[in-house]
N, CA and C atoms of all chains as a GROMACS GRO file, in nm:
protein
  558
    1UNK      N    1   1.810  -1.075   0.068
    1UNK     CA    2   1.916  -0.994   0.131
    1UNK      C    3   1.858  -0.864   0.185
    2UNK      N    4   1.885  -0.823   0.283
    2UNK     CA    5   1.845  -0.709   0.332
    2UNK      C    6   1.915  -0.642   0.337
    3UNK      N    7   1.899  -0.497   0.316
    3UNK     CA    8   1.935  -0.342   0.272
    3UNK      C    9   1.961  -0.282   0.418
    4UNK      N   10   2.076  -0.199   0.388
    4UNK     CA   11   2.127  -0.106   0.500
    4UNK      C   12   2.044   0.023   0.512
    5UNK      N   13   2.009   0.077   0.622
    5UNK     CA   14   1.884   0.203   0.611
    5UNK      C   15   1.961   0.316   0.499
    6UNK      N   16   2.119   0.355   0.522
    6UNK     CA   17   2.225   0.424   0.427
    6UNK      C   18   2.148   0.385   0.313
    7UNK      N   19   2.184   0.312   0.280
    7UNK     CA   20   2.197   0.239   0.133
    7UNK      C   21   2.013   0.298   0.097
    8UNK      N   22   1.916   0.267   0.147
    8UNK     CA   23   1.795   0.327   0.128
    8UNK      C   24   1.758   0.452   0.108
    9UNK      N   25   1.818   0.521   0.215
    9UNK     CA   26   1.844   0.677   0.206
    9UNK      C   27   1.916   0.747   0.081
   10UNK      N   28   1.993   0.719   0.035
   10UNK     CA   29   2.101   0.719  -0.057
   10UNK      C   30   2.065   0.691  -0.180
   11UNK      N   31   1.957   0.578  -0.249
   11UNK     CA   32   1.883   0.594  -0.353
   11UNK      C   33   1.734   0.688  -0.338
   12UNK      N   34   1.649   0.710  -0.222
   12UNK     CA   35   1.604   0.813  -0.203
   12UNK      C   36   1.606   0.941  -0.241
   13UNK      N   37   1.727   0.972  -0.186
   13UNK     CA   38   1.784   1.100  -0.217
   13UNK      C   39   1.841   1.144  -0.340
   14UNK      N   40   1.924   1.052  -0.415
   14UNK     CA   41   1.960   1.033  -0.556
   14UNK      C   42   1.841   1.050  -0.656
   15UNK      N   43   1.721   1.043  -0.628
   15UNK     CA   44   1.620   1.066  -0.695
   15UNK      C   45   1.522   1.173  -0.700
   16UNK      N   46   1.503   1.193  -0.520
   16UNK     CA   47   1.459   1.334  -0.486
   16UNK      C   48   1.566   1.400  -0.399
   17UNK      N   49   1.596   1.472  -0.465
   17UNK     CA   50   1.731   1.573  -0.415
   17UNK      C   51   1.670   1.609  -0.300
   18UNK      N   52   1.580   1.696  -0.297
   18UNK     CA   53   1.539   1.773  -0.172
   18UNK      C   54   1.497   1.733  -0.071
   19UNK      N   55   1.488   1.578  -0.101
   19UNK     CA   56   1.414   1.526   0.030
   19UNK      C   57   1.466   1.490   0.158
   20UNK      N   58   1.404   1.538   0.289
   20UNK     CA   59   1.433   1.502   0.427
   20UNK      C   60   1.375   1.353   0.463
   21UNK      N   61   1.442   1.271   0.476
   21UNK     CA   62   1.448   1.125   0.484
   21UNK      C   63   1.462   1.105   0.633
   22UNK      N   64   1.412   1.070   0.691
   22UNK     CA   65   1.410   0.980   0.822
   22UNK      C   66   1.395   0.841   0.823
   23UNK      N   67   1.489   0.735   0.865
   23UNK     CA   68   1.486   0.564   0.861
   23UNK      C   69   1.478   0.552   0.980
   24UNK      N   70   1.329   0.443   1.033
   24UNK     CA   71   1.431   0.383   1.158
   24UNK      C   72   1.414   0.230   1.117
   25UNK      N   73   1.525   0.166   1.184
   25UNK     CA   74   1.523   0.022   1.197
   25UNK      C   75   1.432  -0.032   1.290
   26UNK      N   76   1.344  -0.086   1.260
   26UNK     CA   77   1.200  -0.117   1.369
   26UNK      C   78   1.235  -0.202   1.465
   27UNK      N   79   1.310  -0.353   1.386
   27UNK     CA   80   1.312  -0.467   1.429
   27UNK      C   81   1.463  -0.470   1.485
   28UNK      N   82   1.551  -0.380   1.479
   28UNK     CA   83   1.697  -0.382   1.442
   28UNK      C   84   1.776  -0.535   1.389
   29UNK      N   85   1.688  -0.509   1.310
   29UNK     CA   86   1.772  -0.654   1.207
   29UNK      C   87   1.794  -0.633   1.058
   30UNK      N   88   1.773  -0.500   1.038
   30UNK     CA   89   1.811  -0.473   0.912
   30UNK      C   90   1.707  -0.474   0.771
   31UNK      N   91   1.615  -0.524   0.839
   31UNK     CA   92   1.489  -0.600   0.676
   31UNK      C   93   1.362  -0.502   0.778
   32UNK      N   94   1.327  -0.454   0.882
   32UNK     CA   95   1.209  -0.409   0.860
   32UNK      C   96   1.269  -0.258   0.892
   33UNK      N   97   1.150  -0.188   0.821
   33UNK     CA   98   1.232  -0.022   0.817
   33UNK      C   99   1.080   0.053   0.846
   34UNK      N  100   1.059   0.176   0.909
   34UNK     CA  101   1.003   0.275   0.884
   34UNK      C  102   1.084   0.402   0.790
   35UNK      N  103   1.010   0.429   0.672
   35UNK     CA  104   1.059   0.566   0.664
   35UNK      C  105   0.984   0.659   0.645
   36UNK      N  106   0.998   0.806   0.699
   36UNK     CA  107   0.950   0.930   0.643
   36UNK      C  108   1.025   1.015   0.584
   37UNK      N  109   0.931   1.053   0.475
   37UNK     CA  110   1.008   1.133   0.305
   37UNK      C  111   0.911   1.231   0.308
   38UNK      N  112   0.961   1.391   0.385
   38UNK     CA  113   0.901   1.497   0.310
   38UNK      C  114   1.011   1.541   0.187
   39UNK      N  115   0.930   1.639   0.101
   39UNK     CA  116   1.001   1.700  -0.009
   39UNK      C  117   0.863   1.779  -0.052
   40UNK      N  118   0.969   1.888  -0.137
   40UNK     CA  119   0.884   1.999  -0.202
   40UNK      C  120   0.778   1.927  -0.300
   41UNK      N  121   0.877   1.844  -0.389
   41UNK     CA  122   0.828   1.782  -0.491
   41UNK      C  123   0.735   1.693  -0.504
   42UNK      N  124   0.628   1.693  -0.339
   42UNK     CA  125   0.503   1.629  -0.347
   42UNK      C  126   0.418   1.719  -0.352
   43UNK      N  127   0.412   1.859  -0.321
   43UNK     CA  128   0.336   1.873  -0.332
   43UNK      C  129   0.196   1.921  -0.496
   44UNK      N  130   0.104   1.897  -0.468
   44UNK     CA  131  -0.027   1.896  -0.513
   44UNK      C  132  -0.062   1.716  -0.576
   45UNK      N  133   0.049   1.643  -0.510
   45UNK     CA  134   0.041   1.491  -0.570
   45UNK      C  135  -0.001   1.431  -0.439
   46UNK      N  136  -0.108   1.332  -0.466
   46UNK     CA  137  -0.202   1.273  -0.402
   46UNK      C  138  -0.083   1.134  -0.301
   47UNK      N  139  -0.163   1.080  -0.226
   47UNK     CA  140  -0.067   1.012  -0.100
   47UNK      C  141  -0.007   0.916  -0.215
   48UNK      N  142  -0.099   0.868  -0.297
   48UNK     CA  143  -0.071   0.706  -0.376
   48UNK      C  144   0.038   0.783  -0.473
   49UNK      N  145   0.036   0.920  -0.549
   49UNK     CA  146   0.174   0.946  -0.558
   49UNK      C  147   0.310   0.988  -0.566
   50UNK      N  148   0.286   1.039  -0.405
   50UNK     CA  149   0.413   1.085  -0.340
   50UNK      C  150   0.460   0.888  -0.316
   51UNK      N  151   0.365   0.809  -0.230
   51UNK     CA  152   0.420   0.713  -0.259
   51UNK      C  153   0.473   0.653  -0.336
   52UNK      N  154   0.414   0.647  -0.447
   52UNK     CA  155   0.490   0.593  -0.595
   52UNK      C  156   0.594   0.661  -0.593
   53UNK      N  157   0.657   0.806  -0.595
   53UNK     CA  158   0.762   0.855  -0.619
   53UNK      C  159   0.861   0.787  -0.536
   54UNK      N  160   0.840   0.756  -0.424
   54UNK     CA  161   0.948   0.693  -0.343
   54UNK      C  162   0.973   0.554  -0.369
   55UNK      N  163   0.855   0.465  -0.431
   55UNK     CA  164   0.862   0.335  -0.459
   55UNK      C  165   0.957   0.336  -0.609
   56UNK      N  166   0.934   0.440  -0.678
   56UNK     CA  167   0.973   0.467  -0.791
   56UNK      C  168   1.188   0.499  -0.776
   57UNK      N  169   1.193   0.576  -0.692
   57UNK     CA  170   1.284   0.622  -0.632
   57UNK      C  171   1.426   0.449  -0.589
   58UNK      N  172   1.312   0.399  -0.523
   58UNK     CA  173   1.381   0.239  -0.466
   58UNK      C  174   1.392   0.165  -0.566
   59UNK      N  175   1.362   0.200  -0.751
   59UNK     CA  176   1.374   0.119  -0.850
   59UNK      C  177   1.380  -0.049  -0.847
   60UNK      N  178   1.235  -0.074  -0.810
   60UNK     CA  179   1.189  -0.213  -0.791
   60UNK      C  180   1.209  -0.262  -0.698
   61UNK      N  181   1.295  -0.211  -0.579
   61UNK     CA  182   1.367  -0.316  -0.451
   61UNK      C  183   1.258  -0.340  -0.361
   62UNK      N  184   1.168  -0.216  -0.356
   62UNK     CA  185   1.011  -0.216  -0.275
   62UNK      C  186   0.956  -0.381  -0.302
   63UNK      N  187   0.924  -0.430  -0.215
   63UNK     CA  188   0.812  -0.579  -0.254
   63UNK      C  189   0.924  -0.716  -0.263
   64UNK      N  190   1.062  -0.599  -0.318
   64UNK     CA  191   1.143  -0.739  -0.350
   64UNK      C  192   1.255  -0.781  -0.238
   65UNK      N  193   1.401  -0.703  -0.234
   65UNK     CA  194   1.472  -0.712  -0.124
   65UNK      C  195   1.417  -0.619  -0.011
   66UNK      N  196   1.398  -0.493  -0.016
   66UNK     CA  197   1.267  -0.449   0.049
   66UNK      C  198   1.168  -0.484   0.126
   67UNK      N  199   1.139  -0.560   0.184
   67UNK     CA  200   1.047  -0.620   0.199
   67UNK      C  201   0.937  -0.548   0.308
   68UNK      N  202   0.969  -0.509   0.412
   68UNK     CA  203   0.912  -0.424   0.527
   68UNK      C  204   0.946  -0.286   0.528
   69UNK      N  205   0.872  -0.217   0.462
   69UNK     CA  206   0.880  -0.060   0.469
   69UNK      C  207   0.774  -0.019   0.499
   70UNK      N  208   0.758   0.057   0.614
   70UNK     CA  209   0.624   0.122   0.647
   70UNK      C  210   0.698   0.263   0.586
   71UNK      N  211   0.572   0.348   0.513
   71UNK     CA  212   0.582   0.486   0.461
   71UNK      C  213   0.552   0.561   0.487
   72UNK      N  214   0.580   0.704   0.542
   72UNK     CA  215   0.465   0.790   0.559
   72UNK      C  216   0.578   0.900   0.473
   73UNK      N  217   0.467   1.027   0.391
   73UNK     CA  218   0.532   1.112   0.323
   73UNK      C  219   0.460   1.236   0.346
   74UNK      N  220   0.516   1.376   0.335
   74UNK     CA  221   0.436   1.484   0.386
   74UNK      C  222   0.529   1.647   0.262
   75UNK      N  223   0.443   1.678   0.246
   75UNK     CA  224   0.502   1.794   0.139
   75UNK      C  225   0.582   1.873   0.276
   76UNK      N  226   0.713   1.943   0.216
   76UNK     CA  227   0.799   2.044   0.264
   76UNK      C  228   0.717   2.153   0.306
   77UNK      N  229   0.232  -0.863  -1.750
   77UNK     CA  230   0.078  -0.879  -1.719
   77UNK      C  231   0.010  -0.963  -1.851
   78UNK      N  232  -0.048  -1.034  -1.799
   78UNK     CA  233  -0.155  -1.072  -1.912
   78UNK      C  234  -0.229  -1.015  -1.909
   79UNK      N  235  -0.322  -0.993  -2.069
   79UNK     CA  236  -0.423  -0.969  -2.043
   79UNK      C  237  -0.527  -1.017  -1.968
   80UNK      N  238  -0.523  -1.118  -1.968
   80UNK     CA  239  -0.650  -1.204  -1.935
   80UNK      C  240  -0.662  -1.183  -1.783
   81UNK      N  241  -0.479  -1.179  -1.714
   81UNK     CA  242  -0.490  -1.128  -1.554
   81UNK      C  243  -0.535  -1.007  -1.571
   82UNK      N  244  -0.520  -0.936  -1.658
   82UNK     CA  245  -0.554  -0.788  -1.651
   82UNK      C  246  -0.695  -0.756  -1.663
   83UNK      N  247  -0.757  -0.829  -1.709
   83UNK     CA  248  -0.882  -0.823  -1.720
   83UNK      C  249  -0.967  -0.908  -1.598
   84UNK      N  250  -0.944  -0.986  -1.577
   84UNK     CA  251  -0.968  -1.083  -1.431
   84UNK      C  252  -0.956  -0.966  -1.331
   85UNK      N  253  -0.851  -0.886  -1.266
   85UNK     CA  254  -0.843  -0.810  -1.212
   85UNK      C  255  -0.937  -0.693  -1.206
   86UNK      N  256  -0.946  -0.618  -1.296
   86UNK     CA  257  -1.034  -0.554  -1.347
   86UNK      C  258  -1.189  -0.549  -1.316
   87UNK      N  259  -1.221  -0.722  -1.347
   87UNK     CA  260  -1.364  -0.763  -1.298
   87UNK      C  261  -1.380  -0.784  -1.188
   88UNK      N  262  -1.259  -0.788  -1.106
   88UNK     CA  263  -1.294  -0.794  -0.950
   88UNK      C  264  -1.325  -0.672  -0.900
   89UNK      N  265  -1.222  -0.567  -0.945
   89UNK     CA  266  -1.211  -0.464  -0.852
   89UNK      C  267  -1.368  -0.402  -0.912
   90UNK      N  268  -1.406  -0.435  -1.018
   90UNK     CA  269  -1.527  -0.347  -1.059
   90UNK      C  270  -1.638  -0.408  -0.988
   91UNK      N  271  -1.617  -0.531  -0.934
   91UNK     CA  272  -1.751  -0.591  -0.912
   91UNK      C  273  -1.764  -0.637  -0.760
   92UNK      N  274  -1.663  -0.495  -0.677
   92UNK     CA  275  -1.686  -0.524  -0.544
   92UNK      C  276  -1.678  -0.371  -0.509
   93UNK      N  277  -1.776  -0.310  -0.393
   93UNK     CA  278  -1.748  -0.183  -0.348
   93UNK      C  279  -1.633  -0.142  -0.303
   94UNK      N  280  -1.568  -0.251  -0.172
   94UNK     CA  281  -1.476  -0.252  -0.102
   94UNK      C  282  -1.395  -0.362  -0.131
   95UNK      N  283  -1.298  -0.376  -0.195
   95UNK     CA  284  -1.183  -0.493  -0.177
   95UNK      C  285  -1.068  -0.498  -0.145
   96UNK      N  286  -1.015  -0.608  -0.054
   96UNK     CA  287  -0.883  -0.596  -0.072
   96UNK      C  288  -0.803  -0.678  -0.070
   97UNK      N  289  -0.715  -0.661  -0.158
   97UNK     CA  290  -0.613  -0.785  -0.197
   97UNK      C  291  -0.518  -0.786  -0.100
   98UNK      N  292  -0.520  -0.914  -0.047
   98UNK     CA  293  -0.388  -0.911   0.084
   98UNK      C  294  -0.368  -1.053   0.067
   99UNK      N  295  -0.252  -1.125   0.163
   99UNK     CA  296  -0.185  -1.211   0.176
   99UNK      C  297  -0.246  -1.316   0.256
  100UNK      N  298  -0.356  -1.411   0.271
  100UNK     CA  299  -0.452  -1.486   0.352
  100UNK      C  300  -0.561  -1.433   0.369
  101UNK      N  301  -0.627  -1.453   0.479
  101UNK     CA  302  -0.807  -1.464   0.456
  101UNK      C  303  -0.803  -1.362   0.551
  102UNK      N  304  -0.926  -1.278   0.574
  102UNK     CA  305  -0.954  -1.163   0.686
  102UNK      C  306  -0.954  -1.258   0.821
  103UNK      N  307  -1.006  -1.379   0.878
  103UNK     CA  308  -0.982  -1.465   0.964
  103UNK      C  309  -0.826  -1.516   1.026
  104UNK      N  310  -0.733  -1.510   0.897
  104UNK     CA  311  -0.589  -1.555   0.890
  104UNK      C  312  -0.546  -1.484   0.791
  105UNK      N  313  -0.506  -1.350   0.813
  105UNK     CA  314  -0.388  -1.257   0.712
  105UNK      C  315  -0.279  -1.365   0.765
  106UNK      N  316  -0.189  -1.364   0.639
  106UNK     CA  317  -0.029  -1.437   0.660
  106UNK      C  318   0.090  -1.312   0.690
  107UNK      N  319  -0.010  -1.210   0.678
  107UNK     CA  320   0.131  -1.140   0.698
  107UNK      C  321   0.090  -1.001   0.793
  108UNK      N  322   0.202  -0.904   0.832
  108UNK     CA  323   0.114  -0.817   0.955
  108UNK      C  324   0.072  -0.690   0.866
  109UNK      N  325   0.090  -0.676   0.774
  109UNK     CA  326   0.088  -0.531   0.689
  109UNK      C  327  -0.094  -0.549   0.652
  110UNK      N  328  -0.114  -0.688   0.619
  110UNK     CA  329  -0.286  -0.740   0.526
  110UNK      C  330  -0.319  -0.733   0.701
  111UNK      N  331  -0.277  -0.790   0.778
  111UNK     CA  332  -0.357  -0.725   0.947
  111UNK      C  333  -0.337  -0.655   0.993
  112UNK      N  334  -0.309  -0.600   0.949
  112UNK     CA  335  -0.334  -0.409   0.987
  112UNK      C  336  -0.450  -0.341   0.906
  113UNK      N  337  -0.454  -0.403   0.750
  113UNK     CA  338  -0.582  -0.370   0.657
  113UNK      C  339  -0.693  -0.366   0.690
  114UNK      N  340  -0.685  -0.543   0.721
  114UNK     CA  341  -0.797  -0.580   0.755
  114UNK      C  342  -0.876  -0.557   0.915
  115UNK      N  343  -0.794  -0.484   0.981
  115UNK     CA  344  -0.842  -0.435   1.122
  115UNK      C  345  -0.882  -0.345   1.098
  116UNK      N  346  -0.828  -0.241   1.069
  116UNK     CA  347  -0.884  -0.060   1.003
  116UNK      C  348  -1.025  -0.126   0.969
  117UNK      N  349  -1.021  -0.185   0.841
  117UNK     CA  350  -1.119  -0.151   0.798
  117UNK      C  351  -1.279  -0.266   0.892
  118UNK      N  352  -1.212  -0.368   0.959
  118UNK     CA  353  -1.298  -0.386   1.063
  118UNK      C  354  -1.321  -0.284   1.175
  119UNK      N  355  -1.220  -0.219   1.203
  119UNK     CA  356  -1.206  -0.122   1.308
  119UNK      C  357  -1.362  -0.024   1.258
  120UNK      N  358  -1.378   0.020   1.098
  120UNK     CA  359  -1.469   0.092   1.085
  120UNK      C  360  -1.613   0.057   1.066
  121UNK      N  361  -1.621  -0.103   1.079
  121UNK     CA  362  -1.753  -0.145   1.109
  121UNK      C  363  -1.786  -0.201   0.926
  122UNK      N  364  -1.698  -0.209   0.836
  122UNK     CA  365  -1.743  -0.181   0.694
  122UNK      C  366  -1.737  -0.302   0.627
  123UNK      N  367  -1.817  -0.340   0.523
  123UNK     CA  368  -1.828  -0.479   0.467
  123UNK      C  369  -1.734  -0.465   0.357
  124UNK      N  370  -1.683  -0.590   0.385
  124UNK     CA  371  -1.562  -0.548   0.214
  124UNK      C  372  -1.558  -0.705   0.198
  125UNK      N  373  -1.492  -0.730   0.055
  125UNK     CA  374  -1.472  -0.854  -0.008
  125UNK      C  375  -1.290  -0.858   0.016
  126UNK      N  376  -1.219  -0.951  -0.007
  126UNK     CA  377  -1.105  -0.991   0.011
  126UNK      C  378  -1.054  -1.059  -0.135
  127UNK      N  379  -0.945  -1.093  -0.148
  127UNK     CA  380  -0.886  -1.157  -0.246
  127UNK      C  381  -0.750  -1.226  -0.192
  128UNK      N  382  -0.718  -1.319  -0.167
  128UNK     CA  383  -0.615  -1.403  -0.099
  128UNK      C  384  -0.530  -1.425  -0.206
  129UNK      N  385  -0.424  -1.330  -0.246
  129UNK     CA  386  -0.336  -1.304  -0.351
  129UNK      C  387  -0.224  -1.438  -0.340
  130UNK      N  388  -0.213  -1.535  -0.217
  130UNK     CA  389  -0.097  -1.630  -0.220
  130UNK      C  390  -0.188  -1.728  -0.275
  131UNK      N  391  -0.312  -1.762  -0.325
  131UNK     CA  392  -0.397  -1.844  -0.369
  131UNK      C  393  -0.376  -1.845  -0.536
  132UNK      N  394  -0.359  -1.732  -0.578
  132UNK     CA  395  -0.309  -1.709  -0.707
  132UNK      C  396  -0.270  -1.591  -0.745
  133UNK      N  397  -0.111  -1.692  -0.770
  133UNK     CA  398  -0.005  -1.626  -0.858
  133UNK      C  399  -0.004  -1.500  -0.955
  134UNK      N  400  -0.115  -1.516  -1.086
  134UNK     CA  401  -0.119  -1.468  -1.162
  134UNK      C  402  -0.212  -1.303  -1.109
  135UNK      N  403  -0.258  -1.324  -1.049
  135UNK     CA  404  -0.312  -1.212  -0.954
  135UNK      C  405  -0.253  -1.130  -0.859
  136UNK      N  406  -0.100  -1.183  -0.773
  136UNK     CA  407  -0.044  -1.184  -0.710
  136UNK      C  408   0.021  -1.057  -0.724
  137UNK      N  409   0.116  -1.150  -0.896
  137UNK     CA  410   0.174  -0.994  -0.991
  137UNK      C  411   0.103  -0.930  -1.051
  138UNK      N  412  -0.032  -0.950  -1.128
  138UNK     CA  413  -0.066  -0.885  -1.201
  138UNK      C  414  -0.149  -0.776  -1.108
  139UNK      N  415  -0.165  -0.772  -0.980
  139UNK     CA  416  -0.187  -0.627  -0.886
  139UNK      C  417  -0.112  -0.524  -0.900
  140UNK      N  418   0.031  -0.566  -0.905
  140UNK     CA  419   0.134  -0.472  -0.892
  140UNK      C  420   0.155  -0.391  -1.003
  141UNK      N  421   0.127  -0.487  -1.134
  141UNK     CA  422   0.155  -0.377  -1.268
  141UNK      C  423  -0.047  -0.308  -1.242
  142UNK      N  424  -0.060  -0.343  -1.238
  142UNK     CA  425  -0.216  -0.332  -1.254
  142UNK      C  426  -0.250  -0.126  -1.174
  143UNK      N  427  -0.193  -0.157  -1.052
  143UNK     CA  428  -0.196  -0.025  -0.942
  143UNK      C  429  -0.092   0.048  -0.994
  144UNK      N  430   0.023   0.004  -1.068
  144UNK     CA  431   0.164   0.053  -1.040
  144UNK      C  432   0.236   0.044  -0.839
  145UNK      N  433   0.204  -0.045  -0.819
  145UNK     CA  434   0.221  -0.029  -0.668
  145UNK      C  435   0.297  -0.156  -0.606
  146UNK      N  436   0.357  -0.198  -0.525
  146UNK     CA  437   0.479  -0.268  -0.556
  146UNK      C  438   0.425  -0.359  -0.480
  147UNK      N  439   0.349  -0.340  -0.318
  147UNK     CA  440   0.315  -0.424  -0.263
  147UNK      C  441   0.164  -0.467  -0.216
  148UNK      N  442   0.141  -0.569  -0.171
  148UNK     CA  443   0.024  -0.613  -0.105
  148UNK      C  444   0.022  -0.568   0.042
  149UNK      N  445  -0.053  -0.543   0.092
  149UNK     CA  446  -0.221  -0.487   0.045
  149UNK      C  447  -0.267  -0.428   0.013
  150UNK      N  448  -0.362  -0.411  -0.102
  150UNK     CA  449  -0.383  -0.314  -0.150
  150UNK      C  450  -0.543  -0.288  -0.165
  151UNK      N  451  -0.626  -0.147  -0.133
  151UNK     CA  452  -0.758  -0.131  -0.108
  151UNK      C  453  -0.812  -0.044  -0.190
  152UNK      N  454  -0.894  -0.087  -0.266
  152UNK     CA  455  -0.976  -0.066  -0.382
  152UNK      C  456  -1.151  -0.055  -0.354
  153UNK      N  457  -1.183   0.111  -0.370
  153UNK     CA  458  -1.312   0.141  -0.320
  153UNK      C  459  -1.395   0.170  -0.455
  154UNK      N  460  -1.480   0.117  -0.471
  154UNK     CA  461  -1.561   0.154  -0.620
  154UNK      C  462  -1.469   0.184  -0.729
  155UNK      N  463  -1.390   0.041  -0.740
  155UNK     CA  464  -1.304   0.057  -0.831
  155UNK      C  465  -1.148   0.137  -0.859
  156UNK      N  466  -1.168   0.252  -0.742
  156UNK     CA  467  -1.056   0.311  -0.724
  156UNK      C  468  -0.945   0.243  -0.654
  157UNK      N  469  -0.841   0.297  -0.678
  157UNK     CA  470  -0.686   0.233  -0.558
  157UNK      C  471  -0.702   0.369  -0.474
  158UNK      N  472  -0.672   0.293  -0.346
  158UNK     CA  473  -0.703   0.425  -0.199
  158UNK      C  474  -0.596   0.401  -0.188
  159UNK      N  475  -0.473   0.275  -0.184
  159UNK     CA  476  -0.346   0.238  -0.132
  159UNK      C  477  -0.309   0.117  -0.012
  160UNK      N  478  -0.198   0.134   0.020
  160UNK     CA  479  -0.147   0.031   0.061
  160UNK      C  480  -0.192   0.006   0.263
  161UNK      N  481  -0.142  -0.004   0.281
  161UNK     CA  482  -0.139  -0.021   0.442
  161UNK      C  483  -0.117   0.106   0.529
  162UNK      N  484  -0.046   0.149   0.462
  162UNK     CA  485   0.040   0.293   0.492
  162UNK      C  486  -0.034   0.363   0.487
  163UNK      N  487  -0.098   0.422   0.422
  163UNK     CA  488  -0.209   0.521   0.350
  163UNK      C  489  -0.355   0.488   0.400
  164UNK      N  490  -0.345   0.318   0.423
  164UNK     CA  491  -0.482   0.331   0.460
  164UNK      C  492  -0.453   0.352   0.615
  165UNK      N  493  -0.378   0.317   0.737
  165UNK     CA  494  -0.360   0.392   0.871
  165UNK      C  495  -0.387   0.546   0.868
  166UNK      N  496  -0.283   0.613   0.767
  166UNK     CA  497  -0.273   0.793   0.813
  166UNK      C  498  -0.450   0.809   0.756
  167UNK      N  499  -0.534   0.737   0.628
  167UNK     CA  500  -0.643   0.820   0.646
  167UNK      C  501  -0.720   0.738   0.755
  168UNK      N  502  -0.714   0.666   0.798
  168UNK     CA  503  -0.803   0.606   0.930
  168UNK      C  504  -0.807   0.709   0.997
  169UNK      N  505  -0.654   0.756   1.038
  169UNK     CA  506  -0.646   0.808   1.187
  169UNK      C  507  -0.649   0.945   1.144
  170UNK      N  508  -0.645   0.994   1.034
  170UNK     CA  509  -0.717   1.143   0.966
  170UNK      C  510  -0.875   1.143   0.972
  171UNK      N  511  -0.931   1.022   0.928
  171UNK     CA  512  -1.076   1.038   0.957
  171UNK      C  513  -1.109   1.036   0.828
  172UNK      N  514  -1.026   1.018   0.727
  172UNK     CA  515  -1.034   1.068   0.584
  172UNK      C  516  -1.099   0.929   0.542
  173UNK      N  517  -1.052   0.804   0.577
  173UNK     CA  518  -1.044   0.689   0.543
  173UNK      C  519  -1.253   0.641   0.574
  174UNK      N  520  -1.303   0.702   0.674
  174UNK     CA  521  -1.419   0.680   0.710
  174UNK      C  522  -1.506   0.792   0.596
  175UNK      N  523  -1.473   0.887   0.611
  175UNK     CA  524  -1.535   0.994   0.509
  175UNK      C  525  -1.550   0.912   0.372
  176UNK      N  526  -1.464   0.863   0.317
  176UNK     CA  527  -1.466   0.836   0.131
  176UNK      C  528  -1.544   0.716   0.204
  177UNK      N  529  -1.539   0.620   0.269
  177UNK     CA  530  -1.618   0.533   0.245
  177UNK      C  531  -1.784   0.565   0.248
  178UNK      N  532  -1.791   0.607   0.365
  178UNK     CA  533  -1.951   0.688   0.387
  178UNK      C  534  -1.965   0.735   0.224
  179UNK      N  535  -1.912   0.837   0.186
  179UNK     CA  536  -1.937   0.919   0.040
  179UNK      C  537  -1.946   0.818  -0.051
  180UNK      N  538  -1.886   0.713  -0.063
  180UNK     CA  539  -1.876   0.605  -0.148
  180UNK      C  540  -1.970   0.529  -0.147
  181UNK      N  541  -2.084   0.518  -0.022
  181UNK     CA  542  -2.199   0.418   0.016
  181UNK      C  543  -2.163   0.312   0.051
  182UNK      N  544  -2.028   0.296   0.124
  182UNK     CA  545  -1.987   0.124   0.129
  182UNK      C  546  -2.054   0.105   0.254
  183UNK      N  547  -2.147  -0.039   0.257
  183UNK     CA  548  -2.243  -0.079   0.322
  183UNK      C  549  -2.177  -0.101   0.462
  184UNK      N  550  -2.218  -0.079   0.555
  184UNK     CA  551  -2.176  -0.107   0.736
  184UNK      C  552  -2.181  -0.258   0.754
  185UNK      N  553  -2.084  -0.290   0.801
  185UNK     CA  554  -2.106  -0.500   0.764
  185UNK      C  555  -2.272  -0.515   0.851
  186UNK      N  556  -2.289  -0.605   0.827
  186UNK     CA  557  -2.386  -0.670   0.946
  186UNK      C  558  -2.353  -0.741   1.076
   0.00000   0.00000   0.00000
């Protein structure tokens, strides 16, 4: 089943409050996504984990309903 | 995780400079995220070993608890996790991605 970009954003944010979230729909079909996640709360944490925080953030859906997320993340 | 995947794993990533676990062969990635990997890091001229994670299962998952990292592909330099697809593009195109390898001694393919 594939996830609404909302619905992505929305556990994102529920996890890192501060974060500026950008989704786009790549494929516009709903299953492949770009997102970019700055927030304060990366910084002095290395790429692998600001990533984890966001994979962490998607509580398992990454790999699973998730399936196409390109990431990029950048400190506030 | 098993141990035994956990340890299998382990002996790979220790016993290759450059590896990376992706979804088919560097000739035939099955998927576009492992060809994107595997271009970068052809893109940089660099010899690396592979691991065709849809070949086995038990390797498949046991990457994911192994990195903490959810998906394939994933690139492992002298044992370290550098990251996924994602991470390995921004340091390509940072220049960062050529630097650790040089520093690392990973051999220039032939």
């Amino acid at each position: 089943m594939p996830m609404a970009a909302d619905d992505i954003r929305a556990l994102i944010v529920a996890n890192i409050p501060d974060a500026r979230v950008e989704i786009t729909d790549l494929a516009g079909d709903g299953d492949h996504y770009s997102a970019r996640v700055v927030s304060k709360s990366f910084s002095g944490l290395s790429r692998v984990k600001q990533h984890q925080a966001v994979y962490a953030a998607l509580g398992g859906r990454m790999g699973g309903v998730l399936h196409a997320l390109q990431l990029t993340t950048a400190v506030e | 995780m098993t141990d035994a995947a956990q340890a299998r794993i382990a002996e790979l990533v220790q016993g290759s400079d450059v590896l990376l676990f992706m979804k088919g062969s560097p000739l035939f990635p099955q998927c576009g995220f492992s060809s994107r990997a595997v271009a970068i890091l052809q893109h940089l001229g660099v010899e690396f070993d592979s691991v065709d994670v849809l070949q086995d299962q038990e390797v498949r998952q046991g990457i994911k608890a192994f990195s903490d990292w959810p998906t394939i592909p994933q690139l492992y330099v002298k044992g370290e996790f550098v990251g996924g697809s994602d991470i390995m593009m921004e340091m390509y195109e940072s220049g960062e991605l050529s630097q650790l390898l040089s520093e690392q001694g990973a051999t220039p393919a032939a």
